[in-house]
C-alpha positions as CSV (number, residue, x, y, z in Angstrom):
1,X,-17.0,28.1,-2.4
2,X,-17.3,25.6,0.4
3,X,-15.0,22.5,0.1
4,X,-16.0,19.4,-2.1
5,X,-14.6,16.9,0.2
6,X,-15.2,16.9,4.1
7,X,-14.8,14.5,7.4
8,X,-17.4,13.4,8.9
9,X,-17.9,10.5,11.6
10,X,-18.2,7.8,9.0
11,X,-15.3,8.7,6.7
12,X,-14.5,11.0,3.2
13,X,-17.8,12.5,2.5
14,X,-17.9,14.0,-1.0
15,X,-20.9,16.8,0.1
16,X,-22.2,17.8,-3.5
17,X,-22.4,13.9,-4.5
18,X,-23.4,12.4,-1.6
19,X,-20.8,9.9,-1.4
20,X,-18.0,8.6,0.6
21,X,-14.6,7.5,0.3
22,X,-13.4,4.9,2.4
23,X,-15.6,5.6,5.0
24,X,-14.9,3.1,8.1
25,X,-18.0,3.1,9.2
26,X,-21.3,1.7,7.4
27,X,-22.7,4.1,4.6
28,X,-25.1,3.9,2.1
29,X,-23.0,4.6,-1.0
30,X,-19.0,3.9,-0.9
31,X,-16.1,4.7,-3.6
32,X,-13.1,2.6,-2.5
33,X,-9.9,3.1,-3.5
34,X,-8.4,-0.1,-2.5
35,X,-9.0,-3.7,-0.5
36,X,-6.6,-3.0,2.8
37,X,-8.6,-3.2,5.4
38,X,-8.3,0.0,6.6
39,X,-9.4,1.1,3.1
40,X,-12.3,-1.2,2.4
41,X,-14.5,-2.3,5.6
42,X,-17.7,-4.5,5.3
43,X,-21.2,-3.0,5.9
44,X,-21.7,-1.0,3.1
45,X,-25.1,-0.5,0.9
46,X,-22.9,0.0,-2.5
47,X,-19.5,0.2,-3.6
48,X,-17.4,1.6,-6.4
49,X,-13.6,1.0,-7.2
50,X,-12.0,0.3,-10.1
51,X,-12.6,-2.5,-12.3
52,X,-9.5,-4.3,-11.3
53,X,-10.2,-4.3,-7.6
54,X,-13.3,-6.0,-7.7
55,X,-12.7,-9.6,-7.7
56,X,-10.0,-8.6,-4.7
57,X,-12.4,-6.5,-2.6
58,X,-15.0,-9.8,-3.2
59,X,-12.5,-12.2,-1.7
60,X,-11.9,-10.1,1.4
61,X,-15.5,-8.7,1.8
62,X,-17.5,-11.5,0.8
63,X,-20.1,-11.2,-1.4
64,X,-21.2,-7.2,-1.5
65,X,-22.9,-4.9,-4.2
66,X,-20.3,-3.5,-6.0
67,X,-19.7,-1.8,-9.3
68,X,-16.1,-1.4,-10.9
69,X,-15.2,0.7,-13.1
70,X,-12.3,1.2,-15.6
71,X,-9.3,3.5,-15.2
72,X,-10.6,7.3,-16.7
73,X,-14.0,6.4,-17.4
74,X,-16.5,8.8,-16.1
75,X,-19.7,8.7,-14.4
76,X,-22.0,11.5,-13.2
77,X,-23.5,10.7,-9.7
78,X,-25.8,14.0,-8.4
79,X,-24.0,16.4,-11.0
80,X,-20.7,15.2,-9.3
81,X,-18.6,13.6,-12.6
82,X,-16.7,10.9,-10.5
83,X,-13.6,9.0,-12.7
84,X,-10.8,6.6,-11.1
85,X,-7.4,6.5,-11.9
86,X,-3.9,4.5,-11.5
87,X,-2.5,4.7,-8.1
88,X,-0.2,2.1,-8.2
89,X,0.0,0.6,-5.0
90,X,-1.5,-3.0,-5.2
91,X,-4.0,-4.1,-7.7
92,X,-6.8,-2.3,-8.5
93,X,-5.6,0.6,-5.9
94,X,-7.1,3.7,-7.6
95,X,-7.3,8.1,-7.0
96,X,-10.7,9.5,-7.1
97,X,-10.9,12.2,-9.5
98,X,-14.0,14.9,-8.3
99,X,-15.1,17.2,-10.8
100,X,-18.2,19.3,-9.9
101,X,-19.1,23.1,-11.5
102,X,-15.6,23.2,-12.7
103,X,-13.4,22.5,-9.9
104,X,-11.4,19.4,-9.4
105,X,-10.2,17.1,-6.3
106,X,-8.2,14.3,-5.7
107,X,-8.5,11.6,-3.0
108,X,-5.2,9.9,-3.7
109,X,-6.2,6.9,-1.4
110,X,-2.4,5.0,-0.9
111,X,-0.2,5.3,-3.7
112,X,3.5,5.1,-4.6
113,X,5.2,6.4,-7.6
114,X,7.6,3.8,-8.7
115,X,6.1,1.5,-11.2
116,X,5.9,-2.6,-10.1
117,X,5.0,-5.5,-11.8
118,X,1.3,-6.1,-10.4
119,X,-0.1,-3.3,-10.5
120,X,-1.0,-0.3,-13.0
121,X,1.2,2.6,-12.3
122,X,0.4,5.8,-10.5
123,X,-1.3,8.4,-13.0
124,X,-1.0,11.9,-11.9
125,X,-4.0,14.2,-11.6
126,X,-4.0,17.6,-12.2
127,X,-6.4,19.2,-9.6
128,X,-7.6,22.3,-7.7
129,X,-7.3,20.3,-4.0
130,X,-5.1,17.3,-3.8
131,X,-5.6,14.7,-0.6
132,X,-2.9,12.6,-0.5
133,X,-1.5,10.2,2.2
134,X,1.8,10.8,4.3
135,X,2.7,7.0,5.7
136,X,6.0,7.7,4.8
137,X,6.0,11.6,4.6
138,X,9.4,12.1,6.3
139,X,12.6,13.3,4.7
140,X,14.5,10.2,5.9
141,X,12.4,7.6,3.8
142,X,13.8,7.3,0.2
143,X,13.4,3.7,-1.1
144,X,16.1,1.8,-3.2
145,X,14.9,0.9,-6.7
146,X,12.9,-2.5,-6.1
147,X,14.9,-4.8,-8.4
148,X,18.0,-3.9,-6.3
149,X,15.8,-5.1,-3.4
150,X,14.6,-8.3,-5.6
151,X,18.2,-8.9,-6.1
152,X,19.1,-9.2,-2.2
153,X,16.1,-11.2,-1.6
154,X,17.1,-13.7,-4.4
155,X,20.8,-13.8,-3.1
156,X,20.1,-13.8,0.4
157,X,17.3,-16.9,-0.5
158,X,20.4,-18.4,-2.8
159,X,23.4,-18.5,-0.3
160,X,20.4,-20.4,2.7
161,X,19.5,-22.7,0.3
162,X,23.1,-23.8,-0.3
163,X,23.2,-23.7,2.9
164,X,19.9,-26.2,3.7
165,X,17.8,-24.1,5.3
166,X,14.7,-22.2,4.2
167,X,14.4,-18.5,4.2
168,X,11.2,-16.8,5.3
169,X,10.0,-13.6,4.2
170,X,7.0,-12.0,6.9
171,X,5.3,-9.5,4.3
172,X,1.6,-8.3,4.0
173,X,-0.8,-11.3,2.7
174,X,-2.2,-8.6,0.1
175,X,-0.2,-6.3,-1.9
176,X,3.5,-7.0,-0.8
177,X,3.5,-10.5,-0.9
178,X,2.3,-10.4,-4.8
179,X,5.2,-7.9,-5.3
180,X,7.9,-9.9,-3.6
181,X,6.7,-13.0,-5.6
182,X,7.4,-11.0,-9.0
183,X,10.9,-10.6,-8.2
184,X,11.6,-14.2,-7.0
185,X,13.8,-16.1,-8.7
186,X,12.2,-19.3,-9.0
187,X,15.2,-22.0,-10.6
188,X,16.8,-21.4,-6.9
189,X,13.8,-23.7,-5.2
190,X,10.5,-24.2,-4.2
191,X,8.0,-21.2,-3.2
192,X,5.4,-21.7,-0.3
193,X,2.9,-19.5,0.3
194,X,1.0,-18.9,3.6
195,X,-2.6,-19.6,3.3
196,X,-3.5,-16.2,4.1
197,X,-1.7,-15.3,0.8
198,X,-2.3,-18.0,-1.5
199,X,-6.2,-16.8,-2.5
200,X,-5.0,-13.4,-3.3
201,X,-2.0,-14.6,-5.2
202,X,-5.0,-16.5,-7.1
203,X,-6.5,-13.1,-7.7
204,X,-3.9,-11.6,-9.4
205,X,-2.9,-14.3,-11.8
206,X,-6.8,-14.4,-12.6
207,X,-6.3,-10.7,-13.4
208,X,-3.3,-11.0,-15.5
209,X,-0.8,-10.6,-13.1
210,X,2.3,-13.1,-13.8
211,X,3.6,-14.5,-10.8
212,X,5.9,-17.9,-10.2
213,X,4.5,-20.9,-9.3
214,X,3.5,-21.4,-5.0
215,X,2.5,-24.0,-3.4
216,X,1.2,-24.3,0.4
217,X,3.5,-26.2,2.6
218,X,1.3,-28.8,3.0
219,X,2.1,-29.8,-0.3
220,X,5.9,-29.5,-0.5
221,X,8.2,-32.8,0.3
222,X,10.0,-32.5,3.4
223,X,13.1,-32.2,2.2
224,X,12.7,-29.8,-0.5
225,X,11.5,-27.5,2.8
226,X,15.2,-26.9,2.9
227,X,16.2,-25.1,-0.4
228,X,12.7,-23.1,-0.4
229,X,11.8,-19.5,0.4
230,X,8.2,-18.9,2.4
231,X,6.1,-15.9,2.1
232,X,3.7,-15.8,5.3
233,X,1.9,-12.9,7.2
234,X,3.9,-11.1,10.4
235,X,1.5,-12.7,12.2
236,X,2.7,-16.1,11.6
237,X,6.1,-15.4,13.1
238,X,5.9,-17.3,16.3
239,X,3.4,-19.6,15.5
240,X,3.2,-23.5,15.5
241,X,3.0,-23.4,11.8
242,X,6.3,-21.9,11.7
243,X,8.0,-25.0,13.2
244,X,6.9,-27.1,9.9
245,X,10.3,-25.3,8.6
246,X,13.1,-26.6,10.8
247,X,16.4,-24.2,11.3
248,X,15.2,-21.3,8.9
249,X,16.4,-18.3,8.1
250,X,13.9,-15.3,8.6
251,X,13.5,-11.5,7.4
252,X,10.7,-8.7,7.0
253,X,10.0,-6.9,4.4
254,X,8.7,-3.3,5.1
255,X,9.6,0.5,4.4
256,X,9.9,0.4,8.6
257,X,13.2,-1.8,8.0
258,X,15.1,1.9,7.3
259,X,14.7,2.7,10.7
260,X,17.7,1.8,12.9
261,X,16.9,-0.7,15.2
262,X,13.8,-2.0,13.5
263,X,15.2,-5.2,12.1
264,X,16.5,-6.2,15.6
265,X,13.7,-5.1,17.4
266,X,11.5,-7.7,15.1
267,X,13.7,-10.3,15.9
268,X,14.6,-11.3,12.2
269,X,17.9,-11.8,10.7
270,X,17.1,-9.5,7.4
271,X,15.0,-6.5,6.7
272,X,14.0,-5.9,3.8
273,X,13.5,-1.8,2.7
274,X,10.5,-3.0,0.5
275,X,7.4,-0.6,0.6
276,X,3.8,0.0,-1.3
277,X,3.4,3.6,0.0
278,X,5.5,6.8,-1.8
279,X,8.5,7.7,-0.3
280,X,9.8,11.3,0.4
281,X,10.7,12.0,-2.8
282,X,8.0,10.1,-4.4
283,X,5.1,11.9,-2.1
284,X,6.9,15.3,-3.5
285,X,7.1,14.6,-6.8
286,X,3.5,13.4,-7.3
287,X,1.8,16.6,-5.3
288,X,4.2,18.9,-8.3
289,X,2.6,16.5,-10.9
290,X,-0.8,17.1,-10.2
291,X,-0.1,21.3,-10.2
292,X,-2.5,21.7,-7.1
293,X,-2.6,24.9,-5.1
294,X,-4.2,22.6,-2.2
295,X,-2.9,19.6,-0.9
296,X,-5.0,18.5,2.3
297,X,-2.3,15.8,4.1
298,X,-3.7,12.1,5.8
299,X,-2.6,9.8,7.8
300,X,1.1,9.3,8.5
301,X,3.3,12.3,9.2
302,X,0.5,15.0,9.2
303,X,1.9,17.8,10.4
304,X,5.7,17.4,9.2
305,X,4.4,16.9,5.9
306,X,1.9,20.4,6.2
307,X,4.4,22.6,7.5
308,X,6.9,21.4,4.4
309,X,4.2,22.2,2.0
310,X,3.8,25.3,3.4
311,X,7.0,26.5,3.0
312,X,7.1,25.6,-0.3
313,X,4.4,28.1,-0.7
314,X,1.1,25.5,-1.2
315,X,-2.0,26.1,1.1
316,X,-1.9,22.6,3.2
317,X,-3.6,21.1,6.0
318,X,-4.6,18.1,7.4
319,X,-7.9,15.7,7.7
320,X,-8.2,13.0,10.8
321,X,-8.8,9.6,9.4
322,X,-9.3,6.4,10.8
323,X,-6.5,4.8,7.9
324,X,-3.4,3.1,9.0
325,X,-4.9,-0.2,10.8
326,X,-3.8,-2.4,8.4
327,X,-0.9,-2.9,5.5
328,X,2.6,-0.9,6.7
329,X,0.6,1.6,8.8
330,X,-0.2,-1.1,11.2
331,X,3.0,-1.2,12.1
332,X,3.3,2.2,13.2
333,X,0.5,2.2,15.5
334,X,1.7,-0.7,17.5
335,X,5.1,-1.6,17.5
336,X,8.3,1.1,18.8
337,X,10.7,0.0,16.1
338,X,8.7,1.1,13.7
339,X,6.9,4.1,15.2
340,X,6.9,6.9,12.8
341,X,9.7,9.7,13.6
342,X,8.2,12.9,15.1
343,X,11.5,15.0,14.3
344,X,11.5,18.4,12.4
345,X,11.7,19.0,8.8
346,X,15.1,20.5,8.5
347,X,15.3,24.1,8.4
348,X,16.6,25.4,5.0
349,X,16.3,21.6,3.3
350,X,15.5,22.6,-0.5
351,X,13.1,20.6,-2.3
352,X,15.7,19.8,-5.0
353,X,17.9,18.4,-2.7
354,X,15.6,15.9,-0.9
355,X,12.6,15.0,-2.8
């Protein structure tokens, strides 16, 4: 039986369906699995994703021809049955469940395990073939729960304020600046948002999301500048706009920051291990859940990840994508403090011990 899913020069290409997903170049018929811009890409003549991700897609894409659909309802597209399901990385992230003459794959898109506050949580899927991502698929990456994260955040933004400056937080406009803004503790000042974040945040309250009340800085009194916290792009750092702020205290918030050296190399006072892809552990425990003999690795740590999964006894390999331009995998492309690590899986590592 020839494989379901295949690479070709535009992206994904689901063969007996006709379809692709996440292609990065311009196709006729597109499932996306969520709005990062590595994910989602403009020129499309029709796209799919979950009914959640809609209105986001539409305020990054503009306006585009595009269907959502809810979490496990099915559709038949060319005798392929084509479902979507919880991947729980930012709103309306979803897997792409393939069913066609009774075998089953996965496109697991990004995803992380541990549930958050704005978005549904990941849904495992059993399959025959499982293609999942590998951002953070190194033994080395296991996150902290995120309230314990929250809780530094809040304390670190508690003890500036006291001290009359404002603390800055550089996170992703989409996705993790939502998340850091459901753990923010709001009684301790004012929250500004960067304009690149604020019509997003809009998004998500529209979609039943609860965050705190943000403001843009434009709108904040001068002096209450000094007890706030700010959530603005990376690429903000440096800018004129960042001088509206006075003698601040900044950080980044990234899975990256567990690297040694990566909170220095950024320049920041505080990193913040704060990520929307699967850890280690995460990554291992989701390909168990979905009781695949196949697992097919993407972008991130490909070959690390295929020869662990080998020796665990799964038939794995890898697909080259074009993912990883945008959200935490833009960081690895470009930057040496937060390169991705090319060392060996330990020899004789059990699963137990480190997923």
């Amino acid at each position: 039986m020839s494989d379901m899913v295949v690479v070709r020069k535009e992206g994904l290409f689901c063969v007996p369906g006709q379809f692709y997903i996440d292609p990065w170049r311009p196709v006729d018929r597109a499932v996306i699995t969520h709005a990062h811009g590595d994910h989602a890409r403009v020129g499309h003549g029709h796209y799919l994703s979950a009914a959640s991700g809609v209105n986001v897609l539409r305020s990054r894409l503009g306006e585009i021809h595009i269907d959502g659909l809810e979490y496990g309802e099915r559709i038949v597209h060319n005798g392929v049955t084509v479902s979507l399901h919880p991947a729980g990385h930012v709103l309306g992230s979803a897997q792409v469940r393939m069913e066609h003459r009774g075998e089953v794959w996965v496109a697991s898109g990004d995803y992380k395990v541990e549930p958050d506050r704005t978005c549904v949580p990941f849904e495992p899927v059993r399959c025959d073939t499982f293609i999942t991502e590998s951002t953070f698929g190194l033994p080395i990456y296991r996150w902290q729960p995120e309230q314990e994260i929250f809780d530094d955040i809040n304390s670190w933004w508690r003890k500036n304020a006291d001290e009359g400056r404002a603390s800055v937080v550089f996170a992703y406009s989409f996705g993790k600046a939502q998340r850091i803004l459901s753990g923010l503790d709001p009684s301790i000042g004012t929250i500004i948002c960067h304009g690149a974040a604020e019509p997003i945040n809009r998004v998500y309250r529209e979609g039943g999301v609860a965050l705190p009340p943000t403001v843009l800085v434009t709108q904040v009194e001068k002096a209450a500048i000094r007890r706030s916290i700010v959530i603005a792009p990376p690429s903000a750092g440096n800018s004129t706009w960042m001088k509206r702020f006075g003698d601040y205290s900044d950080s980044f918030a990234s899975g990256w920051m567990q690297l040694r050296g990566a909170r220095r190399r950024r320049g920041v006072d505080r990193g913040f291990v704060l990520s929307d892809h699967a850890d280690w552990p995460g990554l291992m425990t989701a390909i168990r859940a979905t009781e695949a003999p196949r697992v097919i690795v993407t972008h991130g740590s490909i070959p690390i990840m295929v020869r662990w999964l080998r020796q665990v006894g799964l038939d794995a390999s890898g697909f080259d994508t074009e993912y990883g331009d945008e959200d935490e995998a833009v960081e690895a492309a470009g930057d040496p403090a937060v390169a991705p690590v090319t060392e060996p899986v330990p020899e004789g590592t059990s699963e137990v011990t480190d997923a």
